[in-house]
DRENTI-633420 format. One record per residue: x, y, z of N, C-alpha, C, O in turn. Coordinates in Angstrom, 1 decimal. Atoms other than C-alpha are relative to their C-alpha. Example, Ala and Ser with C-alpha at 12.3 -4.5 7.8 and 13.67 -1.06 7.14 Angstrom:
// DRENTI-633420
MARLO     n_xx     n_yy     n_zz    ca_xx    ca_yy    ca_zz     c_xx     c_yy     c_zz     o_xx     o_yy     o_zz
MARLO      0.9     -1.2      0.0     12.3     -4.5      7.8      0.9      1.2      0.0      1.9      1.2      0.7
MARLO     -0.9     -1.1      0.0     13.7     -1.1      7.1     -0.8      1.1      0.8     -0.3      2.2      0.9
***
This chain:
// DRENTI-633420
MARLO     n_xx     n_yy     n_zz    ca_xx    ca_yy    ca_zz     c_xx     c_yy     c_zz     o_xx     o_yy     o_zz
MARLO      0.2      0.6      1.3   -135.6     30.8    -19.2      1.3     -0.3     -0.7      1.5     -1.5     -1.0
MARLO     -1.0      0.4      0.3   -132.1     31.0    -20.6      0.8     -0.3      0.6      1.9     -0.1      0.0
MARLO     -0.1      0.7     -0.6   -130.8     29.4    -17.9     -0.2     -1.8     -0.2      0.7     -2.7     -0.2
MARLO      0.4      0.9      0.6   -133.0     26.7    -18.8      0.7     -0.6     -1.5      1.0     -1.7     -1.7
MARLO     -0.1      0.0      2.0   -132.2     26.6    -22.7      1.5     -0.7      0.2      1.5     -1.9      0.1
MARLO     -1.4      0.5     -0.4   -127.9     26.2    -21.6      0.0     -1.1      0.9      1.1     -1.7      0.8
MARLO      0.0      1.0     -0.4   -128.9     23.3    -19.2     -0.6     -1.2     -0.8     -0.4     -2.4     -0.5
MARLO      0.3      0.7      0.9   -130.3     21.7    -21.6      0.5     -0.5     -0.9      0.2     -1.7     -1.2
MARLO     -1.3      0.0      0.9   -127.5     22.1    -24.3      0.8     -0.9      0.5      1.4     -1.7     -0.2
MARLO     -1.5      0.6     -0.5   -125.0     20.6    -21.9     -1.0     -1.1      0.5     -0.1     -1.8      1.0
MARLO      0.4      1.2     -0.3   -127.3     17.7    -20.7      0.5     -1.3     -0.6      0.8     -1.3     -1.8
MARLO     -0.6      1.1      0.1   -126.1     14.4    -20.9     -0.8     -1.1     -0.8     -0.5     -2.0     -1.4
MARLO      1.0      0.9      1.4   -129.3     13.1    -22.7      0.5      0.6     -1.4      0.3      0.0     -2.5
MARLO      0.1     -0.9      1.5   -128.6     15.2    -25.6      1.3     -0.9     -0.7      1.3     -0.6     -1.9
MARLO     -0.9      1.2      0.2   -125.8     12.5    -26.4     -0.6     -0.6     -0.8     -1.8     -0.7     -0.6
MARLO      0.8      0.8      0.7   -126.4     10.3    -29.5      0.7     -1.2      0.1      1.9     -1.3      0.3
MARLO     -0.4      1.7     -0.4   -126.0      6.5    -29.0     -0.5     -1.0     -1.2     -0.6     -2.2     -1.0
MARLO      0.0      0.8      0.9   -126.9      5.4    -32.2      0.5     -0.9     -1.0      1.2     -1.7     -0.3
MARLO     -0.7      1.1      0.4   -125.6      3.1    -34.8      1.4      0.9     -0.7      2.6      0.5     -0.9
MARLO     -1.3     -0.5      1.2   -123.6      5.7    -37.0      0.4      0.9      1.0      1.3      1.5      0.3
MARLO     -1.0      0.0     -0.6   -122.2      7.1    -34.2      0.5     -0.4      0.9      1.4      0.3      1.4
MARLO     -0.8      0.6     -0.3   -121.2      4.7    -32.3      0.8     -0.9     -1.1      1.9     -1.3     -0.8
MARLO     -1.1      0.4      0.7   -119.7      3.0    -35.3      1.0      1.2     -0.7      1.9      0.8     -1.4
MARLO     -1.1     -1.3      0.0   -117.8      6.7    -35.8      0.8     -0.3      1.6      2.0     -0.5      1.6
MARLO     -0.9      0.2     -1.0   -116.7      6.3    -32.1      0.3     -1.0      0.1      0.9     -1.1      1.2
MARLO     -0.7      1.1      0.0   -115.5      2.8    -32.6      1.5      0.0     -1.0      2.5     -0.6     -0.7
MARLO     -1.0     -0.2      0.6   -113.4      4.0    -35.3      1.1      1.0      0.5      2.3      0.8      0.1
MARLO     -0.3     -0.9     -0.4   -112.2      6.9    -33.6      1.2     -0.9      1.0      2.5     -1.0      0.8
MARLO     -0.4      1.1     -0.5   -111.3      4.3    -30.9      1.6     -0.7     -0.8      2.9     -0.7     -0.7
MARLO     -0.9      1.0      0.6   -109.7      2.1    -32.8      1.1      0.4     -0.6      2.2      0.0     -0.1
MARLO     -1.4     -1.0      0.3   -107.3      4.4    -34.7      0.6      0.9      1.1      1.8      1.3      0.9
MARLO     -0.9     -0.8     -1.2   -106.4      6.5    -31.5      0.9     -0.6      0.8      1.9     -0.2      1.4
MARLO     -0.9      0.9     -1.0   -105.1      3.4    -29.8      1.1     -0.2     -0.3      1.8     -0.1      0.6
MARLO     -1.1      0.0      0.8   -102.2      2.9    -32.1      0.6      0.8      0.2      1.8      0.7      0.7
MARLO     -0.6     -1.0     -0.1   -101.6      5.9    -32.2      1.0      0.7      1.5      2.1      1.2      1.5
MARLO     -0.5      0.2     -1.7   -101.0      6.3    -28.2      1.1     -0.6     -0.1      2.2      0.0     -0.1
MARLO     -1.0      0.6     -0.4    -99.1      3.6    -28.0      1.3      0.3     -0.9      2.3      0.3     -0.2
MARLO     -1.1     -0.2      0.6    -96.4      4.4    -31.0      0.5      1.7      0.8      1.7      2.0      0.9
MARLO     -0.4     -1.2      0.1    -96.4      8.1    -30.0      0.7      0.3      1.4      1.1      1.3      1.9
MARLO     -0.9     -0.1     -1.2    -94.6      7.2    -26.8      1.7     -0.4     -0.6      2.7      0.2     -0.3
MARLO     -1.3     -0.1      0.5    -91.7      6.0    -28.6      0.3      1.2     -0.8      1.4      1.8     -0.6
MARLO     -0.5     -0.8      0.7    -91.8      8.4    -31.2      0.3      1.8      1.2      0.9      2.9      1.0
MARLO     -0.3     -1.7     -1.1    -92.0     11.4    -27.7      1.5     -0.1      0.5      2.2      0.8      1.0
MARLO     -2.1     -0.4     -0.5    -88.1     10.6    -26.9      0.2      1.1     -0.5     -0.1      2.2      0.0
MARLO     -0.3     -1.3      0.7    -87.2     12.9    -29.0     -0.1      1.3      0.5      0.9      2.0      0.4
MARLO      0.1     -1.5     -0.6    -88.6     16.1    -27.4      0.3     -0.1      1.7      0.4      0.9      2.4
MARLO     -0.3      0.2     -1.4    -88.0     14.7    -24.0      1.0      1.0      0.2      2.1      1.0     -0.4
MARLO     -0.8     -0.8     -0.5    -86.3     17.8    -22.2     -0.2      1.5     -0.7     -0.1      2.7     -0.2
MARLO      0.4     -1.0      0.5    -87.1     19.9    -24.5     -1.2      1.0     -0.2     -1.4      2.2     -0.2
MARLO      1.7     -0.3     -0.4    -90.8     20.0    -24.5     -0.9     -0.7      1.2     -0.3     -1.5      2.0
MARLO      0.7      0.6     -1.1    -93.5     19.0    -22.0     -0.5     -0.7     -1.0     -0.9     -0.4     -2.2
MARLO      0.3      1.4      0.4    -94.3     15.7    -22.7     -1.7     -0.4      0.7     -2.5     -1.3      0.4
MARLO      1.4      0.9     -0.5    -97.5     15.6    -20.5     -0.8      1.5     -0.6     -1.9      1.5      0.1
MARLO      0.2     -1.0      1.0    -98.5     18.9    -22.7     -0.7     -0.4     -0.5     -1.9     -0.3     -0.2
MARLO     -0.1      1.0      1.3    -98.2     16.4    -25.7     -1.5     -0.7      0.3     -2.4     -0.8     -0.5
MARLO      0.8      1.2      0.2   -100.5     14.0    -24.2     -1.5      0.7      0.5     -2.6      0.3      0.1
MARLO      1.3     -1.0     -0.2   -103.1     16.6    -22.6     -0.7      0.3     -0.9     -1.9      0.2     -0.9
MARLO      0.4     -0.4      1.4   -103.4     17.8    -25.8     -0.6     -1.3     -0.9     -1.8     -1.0     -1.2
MARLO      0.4      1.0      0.3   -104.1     14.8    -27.2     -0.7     -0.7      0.1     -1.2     -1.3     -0.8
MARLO      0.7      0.4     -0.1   -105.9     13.3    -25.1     -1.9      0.9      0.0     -3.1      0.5      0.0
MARLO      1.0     -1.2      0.0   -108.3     16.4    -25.1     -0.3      0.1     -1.6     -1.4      0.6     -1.9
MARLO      0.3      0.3      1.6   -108.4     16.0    -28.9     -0.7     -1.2     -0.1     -1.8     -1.0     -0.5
MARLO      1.2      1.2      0.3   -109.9     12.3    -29.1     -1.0      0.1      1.0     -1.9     -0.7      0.7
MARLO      1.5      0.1     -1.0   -112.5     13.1    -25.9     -1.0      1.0     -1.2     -2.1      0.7     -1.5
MARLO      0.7     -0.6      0.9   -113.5     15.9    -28.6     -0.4     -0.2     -0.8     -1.6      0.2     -0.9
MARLO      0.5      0.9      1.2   -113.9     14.0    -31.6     -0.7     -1.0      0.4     -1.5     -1.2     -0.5
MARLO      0.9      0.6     -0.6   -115.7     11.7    -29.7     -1.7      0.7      0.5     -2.8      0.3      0.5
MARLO      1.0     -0.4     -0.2   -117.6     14.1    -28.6     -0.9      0.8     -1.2     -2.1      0.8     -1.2
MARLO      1.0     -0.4      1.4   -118.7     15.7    -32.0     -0.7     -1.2     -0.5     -1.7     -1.1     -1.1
MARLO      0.7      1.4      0.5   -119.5     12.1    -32.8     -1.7     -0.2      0.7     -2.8     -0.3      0.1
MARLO      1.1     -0.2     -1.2   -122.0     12.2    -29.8     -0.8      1.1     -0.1     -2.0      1.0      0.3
MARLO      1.0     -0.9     -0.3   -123.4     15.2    -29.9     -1.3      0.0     -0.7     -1.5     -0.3     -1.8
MARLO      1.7      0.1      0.5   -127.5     15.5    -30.0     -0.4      1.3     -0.4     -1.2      1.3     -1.3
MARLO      0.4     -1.4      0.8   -128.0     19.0    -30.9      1.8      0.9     -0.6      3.0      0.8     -0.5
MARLO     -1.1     -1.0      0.7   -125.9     21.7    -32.7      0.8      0.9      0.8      2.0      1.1      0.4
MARLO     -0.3     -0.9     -1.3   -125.1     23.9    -29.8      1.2     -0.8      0.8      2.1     -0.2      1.3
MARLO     -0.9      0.8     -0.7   -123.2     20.5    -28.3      1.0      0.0     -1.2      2.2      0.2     -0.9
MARLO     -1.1      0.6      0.7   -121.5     19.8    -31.5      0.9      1.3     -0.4      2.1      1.2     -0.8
MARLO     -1.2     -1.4      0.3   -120.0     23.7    -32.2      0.9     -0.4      1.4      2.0     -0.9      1.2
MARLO     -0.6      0.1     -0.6   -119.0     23.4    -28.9      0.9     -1.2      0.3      1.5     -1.3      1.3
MARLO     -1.1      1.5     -0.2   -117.1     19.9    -29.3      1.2      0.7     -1.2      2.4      1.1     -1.0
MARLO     -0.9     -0.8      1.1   -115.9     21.4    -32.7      1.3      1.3      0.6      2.5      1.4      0.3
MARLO     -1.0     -0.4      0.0   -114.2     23.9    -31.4      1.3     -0.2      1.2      2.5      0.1      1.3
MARLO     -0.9      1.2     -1.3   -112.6     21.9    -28.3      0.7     -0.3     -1.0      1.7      0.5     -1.1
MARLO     -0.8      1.2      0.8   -111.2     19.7    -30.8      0.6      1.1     -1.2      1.5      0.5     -1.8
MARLO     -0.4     -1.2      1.3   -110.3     22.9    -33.7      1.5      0.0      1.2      2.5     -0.6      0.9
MARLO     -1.0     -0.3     -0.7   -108.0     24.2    -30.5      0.8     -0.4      0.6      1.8      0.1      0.9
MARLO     -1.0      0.8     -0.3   -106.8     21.3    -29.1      1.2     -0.7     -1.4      2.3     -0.9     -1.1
MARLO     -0.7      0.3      1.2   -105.3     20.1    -32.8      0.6      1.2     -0.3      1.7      1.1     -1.0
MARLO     -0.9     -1.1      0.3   -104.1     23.8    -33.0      1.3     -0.3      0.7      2.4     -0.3      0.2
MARLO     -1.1      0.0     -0.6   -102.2     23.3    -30.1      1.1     -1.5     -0.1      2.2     -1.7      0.3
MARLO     -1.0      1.3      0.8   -100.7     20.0    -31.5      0.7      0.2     -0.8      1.8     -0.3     -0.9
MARLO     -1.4     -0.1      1.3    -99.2     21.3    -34.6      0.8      1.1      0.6      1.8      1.5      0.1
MARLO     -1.4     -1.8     -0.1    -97.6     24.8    -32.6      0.7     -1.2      0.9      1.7     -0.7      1.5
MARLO     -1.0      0.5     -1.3    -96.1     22.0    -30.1      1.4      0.0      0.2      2.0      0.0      1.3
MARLO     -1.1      0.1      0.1    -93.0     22.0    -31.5      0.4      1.5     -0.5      0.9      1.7     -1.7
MARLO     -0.2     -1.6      0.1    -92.6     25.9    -31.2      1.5      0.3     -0.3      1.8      1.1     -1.2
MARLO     -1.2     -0.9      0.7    -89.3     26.4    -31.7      0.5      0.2     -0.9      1.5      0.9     -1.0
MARLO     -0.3      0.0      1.1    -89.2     25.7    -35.2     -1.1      1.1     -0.3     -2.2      0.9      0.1
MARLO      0.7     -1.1      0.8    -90.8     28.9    -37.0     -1.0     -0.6     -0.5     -2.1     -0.3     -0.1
MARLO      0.7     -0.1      0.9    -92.4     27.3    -39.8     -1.1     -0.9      1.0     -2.3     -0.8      0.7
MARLO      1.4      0.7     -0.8    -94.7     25.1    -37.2     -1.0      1.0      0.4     -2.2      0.7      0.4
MARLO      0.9     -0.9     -0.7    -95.8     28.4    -35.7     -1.0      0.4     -1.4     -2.2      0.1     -1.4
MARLO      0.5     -0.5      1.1    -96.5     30.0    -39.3     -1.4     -1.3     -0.4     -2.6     -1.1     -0.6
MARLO      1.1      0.8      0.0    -98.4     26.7    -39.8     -1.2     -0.3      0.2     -2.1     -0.7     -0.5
MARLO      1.0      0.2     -0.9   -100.3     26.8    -36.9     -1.1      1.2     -0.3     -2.3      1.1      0.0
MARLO      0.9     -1.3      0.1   -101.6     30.5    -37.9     -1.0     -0.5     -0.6     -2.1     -0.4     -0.2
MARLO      1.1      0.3      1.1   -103.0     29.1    -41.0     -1.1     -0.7      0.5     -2.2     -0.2      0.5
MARLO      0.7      1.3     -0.7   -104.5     25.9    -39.4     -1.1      1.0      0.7     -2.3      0.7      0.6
MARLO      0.8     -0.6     -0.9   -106.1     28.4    -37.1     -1.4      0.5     -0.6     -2.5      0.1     -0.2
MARLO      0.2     -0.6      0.8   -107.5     30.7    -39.8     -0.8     -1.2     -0.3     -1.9     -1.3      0.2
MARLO      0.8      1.0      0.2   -108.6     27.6    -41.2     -1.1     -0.7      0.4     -2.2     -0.9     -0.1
MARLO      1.5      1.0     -0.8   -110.6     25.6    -38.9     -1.2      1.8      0.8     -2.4      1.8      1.0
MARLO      1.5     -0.5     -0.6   -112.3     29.0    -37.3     -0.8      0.6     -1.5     -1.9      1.1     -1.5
MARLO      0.9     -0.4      1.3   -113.3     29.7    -41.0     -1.0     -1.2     -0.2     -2.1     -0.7     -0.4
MARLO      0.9      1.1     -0.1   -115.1     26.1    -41.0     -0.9      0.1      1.2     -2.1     -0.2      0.9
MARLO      0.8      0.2     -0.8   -116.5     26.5    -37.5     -1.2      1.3     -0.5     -2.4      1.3     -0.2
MARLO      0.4     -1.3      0.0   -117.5     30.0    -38.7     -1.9     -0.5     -1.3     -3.1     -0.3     -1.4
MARLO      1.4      1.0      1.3   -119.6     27.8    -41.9     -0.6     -0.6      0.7     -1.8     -0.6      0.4
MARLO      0.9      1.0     -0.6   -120.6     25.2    -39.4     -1.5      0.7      0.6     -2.6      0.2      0.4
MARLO      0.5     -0.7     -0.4   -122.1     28.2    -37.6     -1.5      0.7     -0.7     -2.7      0.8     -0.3
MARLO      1.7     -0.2      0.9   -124.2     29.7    -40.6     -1.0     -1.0     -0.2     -2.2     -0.8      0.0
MARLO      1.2      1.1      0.2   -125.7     26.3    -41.5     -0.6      0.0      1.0     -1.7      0.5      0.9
MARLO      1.4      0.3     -1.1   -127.3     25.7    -38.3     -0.7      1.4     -0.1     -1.9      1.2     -0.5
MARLO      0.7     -0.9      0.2   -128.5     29.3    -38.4     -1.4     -0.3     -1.2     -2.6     -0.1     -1.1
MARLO      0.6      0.1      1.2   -129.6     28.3    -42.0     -1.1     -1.2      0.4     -2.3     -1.3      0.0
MARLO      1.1      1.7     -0.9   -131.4     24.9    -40.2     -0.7      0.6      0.4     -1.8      0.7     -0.1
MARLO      1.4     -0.8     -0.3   -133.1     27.2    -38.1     -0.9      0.4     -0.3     -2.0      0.1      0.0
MARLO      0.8     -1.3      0.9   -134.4     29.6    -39.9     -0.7     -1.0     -0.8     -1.8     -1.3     -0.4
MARLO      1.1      0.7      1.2   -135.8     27.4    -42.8     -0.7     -1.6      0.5     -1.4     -2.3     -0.3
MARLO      0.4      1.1     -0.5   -136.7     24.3    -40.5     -1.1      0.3      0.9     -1.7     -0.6      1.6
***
């Protein structure tokens, strides 16, 4: 039975293909592509210093996330897009570790988004329960 319940969560129907989120994944789209393409110039910079395919792992594992919270059909998909995309954006702002105040940054950020997932968390409880 709970076997069942977790194949179900990660099914590929459970995907939403509707109008407001595919016009959320269009935007998503559309502003990431810019972004790509300038953030190759702007990556000289750390060339040598940092891993550059890091940068882009990271990255690209951030917009499949946000894509995927866009998509998601139940709550169970969308915590788990949520915090994909919380941890990959964590590891985006510590990227440039050797400066201190990025790390200290990154604590907060962290602190931050698992206090939101932690809210996202009650509501659906709260969905449950009273739905």
């Amino acid at each position: 039975m709970q076997l069942n319940f977790f194949s179900q969560c990660i099914d590929y129907h459970n995907l939403i293909h509707d109008n407001l989120s595919l016009f959320f994944m269009f935007l998503i789209g559309l502003i990431t592509v810019p972004i790509l393409i300038y953030s190759i110039g702007y990556n000289k910079e750390y060339k040598g210093n940092y891993s550059i395919k890091y940068l882009y792992t990271m990255m690209i594992l951030f917009i499949l996330s946000m894509l995927g919270v866009t998509a998601s059909g139940n709550g169970i998909m969308f915590l788990v897009f949520w915090e994909i995309m919380s941890m990959s954006s964590f590891f985006l702002v510590i990227y440039e570790h050797k400066n201190g105040e990025n790390i200290k940054s990154g604590i907060m950020y962290f602190i931050m988004t698992h206090i939101s997932g932690l809210s996202l968390m009650l509501m659906f409880a709260f969905l449950y329960k009273y739905t």
